[in-house]
N, CA and C of each residue as an Amber inpcrd file, in Angstrom:
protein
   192
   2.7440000 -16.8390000  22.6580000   2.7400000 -15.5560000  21.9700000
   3.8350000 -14.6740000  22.5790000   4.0720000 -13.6220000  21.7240000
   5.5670000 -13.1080000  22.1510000   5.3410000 -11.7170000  22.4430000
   5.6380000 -10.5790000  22.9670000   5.5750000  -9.6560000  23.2660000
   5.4050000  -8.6660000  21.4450000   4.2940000  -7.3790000  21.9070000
   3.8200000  -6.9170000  20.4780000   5.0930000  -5.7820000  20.1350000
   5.1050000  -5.8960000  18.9320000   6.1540000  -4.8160000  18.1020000
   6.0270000  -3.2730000  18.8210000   7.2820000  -3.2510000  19.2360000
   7.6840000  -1.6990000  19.8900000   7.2490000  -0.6100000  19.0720000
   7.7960000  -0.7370000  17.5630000   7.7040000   0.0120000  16.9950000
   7.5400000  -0.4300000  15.4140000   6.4410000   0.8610000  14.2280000
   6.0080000   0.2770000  13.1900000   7.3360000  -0.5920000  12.3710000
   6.3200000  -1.1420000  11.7320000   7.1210000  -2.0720000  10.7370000
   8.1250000  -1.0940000   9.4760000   9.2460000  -1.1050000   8.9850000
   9.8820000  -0.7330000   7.9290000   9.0660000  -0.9990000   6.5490000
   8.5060000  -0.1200000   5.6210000   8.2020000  -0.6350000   4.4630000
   9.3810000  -0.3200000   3.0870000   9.2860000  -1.2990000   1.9700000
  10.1120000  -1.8940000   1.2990000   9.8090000  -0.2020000   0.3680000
  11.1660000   0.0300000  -0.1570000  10.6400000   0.7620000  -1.1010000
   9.7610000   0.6760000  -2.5830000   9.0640000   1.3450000  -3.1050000
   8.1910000   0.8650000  -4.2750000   7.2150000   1.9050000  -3.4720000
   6.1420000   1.4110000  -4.9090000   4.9030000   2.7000000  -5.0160000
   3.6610000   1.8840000  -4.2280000   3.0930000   2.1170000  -3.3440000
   1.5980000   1.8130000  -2.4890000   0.4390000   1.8900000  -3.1890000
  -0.3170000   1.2230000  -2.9980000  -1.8070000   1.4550000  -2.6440000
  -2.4680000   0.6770000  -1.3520000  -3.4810000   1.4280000  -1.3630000
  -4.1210000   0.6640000  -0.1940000  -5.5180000   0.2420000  -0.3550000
  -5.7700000  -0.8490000  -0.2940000  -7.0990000  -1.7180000  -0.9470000
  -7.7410000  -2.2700000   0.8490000  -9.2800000  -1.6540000   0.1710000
 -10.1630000  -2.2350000   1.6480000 -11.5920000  -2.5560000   1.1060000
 -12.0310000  -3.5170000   1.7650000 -13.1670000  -4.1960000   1.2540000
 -14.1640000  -3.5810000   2.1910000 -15.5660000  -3.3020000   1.5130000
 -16.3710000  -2.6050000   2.5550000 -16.5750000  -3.2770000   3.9860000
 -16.4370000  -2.7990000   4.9440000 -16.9040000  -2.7980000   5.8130000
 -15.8310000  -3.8770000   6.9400000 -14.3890000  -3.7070000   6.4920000
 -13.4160000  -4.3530000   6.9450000 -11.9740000  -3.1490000   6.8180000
 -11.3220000  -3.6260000   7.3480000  -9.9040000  -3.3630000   7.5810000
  -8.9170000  -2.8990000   6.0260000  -8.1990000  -1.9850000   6.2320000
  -7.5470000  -2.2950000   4.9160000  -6.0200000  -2.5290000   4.5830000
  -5.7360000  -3.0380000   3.4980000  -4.2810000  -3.2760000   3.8180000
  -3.7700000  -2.9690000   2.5480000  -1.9180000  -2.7200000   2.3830000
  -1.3120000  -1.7440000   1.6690000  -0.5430000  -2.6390000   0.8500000
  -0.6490000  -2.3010000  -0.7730000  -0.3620000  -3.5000000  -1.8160000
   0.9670000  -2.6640000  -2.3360000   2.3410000  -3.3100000  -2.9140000
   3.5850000  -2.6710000  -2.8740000   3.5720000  -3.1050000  -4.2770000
   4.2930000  -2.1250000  -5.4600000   4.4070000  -2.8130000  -7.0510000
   5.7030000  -2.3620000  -6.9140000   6.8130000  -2.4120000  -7.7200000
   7.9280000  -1.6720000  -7.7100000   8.0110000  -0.7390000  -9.0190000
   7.0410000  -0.2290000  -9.6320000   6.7480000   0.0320000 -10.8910000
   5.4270000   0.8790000 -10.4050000   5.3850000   2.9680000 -11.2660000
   4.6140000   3.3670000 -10.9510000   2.9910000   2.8770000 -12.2020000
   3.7760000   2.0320000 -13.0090000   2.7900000   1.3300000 -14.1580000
   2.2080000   0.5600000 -12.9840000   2.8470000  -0.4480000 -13.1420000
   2.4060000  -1.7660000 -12.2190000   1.5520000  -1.5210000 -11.0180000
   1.4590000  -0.4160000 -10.2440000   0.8090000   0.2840000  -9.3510000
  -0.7130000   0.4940000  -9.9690000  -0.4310000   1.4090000 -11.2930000
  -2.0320000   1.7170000 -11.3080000  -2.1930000   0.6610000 -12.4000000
  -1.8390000  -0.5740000 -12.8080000  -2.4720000  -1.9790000 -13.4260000
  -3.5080000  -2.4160000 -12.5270000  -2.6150000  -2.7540000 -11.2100000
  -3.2910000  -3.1490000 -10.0020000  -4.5140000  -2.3210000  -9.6680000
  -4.0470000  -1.0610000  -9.1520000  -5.0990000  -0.2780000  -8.2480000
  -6.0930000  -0.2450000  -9.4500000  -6.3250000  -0.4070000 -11.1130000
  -7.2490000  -0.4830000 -12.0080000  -7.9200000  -2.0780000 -11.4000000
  -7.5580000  -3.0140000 -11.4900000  -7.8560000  -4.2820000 -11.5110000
  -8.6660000  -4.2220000  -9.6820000  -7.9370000  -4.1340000  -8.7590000
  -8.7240000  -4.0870000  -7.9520000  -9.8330000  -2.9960000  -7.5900000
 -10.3060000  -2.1680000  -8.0650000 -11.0680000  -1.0250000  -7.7960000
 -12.6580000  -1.4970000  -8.4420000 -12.4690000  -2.7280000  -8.9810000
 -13.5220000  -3.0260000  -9.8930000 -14.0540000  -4.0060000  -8.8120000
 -13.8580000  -4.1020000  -7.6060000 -14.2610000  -4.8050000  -6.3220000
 -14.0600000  -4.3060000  -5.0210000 -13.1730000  -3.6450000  -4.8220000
 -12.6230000  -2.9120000  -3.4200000 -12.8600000  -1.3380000  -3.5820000
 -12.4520000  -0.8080000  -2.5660000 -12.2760000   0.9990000  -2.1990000
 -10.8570000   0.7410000  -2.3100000 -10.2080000   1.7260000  -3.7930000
  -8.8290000   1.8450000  -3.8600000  -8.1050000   3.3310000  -3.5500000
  -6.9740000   3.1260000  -2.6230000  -6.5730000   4.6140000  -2.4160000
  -4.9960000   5.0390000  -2.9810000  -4.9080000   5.3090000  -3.8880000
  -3.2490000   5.7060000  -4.0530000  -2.3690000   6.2650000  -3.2570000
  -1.3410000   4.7310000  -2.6050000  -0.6100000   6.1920000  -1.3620000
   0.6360000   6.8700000  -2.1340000   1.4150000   6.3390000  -2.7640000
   2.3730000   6.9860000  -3.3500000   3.3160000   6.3520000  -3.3830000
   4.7340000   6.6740000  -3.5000000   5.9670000   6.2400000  -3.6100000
   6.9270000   6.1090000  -2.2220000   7.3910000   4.8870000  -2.2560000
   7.9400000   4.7970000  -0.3760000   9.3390000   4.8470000  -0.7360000
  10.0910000   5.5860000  -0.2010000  11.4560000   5.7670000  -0.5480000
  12.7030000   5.6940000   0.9020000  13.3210000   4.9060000   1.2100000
  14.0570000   5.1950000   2.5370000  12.9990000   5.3740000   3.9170000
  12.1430000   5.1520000   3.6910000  10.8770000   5.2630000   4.8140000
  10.4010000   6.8070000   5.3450000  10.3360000   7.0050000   3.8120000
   9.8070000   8.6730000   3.7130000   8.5330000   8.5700000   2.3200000
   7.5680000   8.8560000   2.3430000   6.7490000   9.1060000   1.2530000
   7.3700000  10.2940000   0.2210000   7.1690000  10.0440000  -0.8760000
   7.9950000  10.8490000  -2.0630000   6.4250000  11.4720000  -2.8090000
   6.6820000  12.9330000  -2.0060000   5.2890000  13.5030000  -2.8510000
   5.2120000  13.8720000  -4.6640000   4.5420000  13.4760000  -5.3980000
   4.4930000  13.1050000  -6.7190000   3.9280000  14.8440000  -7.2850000
Protein backbone atom coordinates (compact mmCIF):
# COMPACT_ATOMS: atom_id res chain seq x y z
CA UNK A 1 0.00 0.00 0.00
CA UNK A 2 1.23 3.43 -0.87
CA UNK A 3 1.16 6.48 1.10
CA UNK A 4 -2.71 8.30 1.36
CA UNK A 5 -3.60 11.32 -1.00
CA UNK A 6 -2.14 14.70 0.29
CA UNK A 7 -4.73 16.38 -1.04
CA UNK A 8 -8.68 16.05 -2.37
CA UNK A 9 -9.21 14.54 -5.57
CA UNK A 10 -9.95 17.08 -8.77
CA UNK A 11 -13.59 16.59 -9.94
CA UNK A 12 -14.45 16.45 -13.75
CA UNK A 13 -16.61 19.17 -14.75
CA UNK A 14 -20.50 18.34 -15.22
CA UNK A 15 -23.55 18.58 -12.90
CA UNK A 16 -23.46 16.22 -9.37
CA UNK A 17 -25.58 14.41 -7.36
CA UNK A 18 -24.96 12.57 -4.49
CA UNK A 19 -26.73 9.16 -3.88
CA UNK A 20 -26.54 7.23 -0.33
CA UNK A 21 -28.17 4.17 0.69
CA UNK A 22 -29.58 4.14 4.22
CA UNK A 23 -27.43 3.58 6.67
CA UNK A 24 -24.04 3.66 4.58
CA UNK A 25 -21.67 6.06 3.05
CA UNK A 26 -22.49 8.18 0.11
CA UNK A 27 -21.04 8.78 -3.11
CA UNK A 28 -21.22 11.55 -5.95
CA UNK A 29 -22.78 10.56 -9.52
CA UNK A 30 -21.36 13.08 -12.52
CA UNK A 31 -23.93 13.51 -15.89
CA UNK A 32 -22.56 16.10 -18.23
CA UNK A 33 -26.10 17.26 -18.97
CA UNK A 34 -28.32 19.32 -16.43
CA UNK A 35 -31.30 16.84 -18.09
CA UNK A 36 -29.28 13.81 -17.64
CA UNK A 37 -28.66 14.81 -13.96
CA UNK A 38 -32.24 14.94 -12.89
CA UNK A 39 -33.12 11.53 -15.32
CA UNK A 40 -30.76 9.96 -12.92
CA UNK A 41 -31.32 11.67 -9.55
CA UNK A 42 -35.38 10.71 -10.71
CA UNK A 43 -34.39 7.01 -11.33
CA UNK A 44 -32.33 6.64 -8.32
CA UNK A 45 -34.45 8.36 -5.59
CA UNK A 46 -36.99 5.58 -6.09
CA UNK A 47 -34.32 3.50 -3.86
CA UNK A 48 -31.65 5.78 -2.33
CA UNK A 49 -31.55 9.39 -0.35
CA UNK A 50 -30.89 11.73 -3.42
CA UNK A 51 -29.16 15.14 -2.96
CA UNK A 52 -28.62 17.66 -5.84
CA UNK A 53 -25.13 19.13 -5.61
CA UNK A 54 -24.98 21.24 -8.61
CA UNK A 55 -22.78 22.16 -11.41
CA UNK A 56 -18.78 21.58 -11.06
CA UNK A 57 -17.00 24.00 -13.14
CA UNK A 58 -12.96 24.48 -13.00
CA UNK A 59 -13.23 23.04 -9.37
CA UNK A 60 -15.60 25.69 -8.19
CA UNK A 61 -19.42 24.85 -7.67
CA UNK A 62 -21.59 27.11 -10.07
CA UNK A 63 -24.53 28.34 -7.88
CA UNK A 64 -27.79 27.81 -10.07
Amino acid sequence: MGRPATRPAKLKNGFYIEVKSQGSSSILIRRDTKEQMLIAAEDYSRTKEVTIKGEMFNDKWIAD
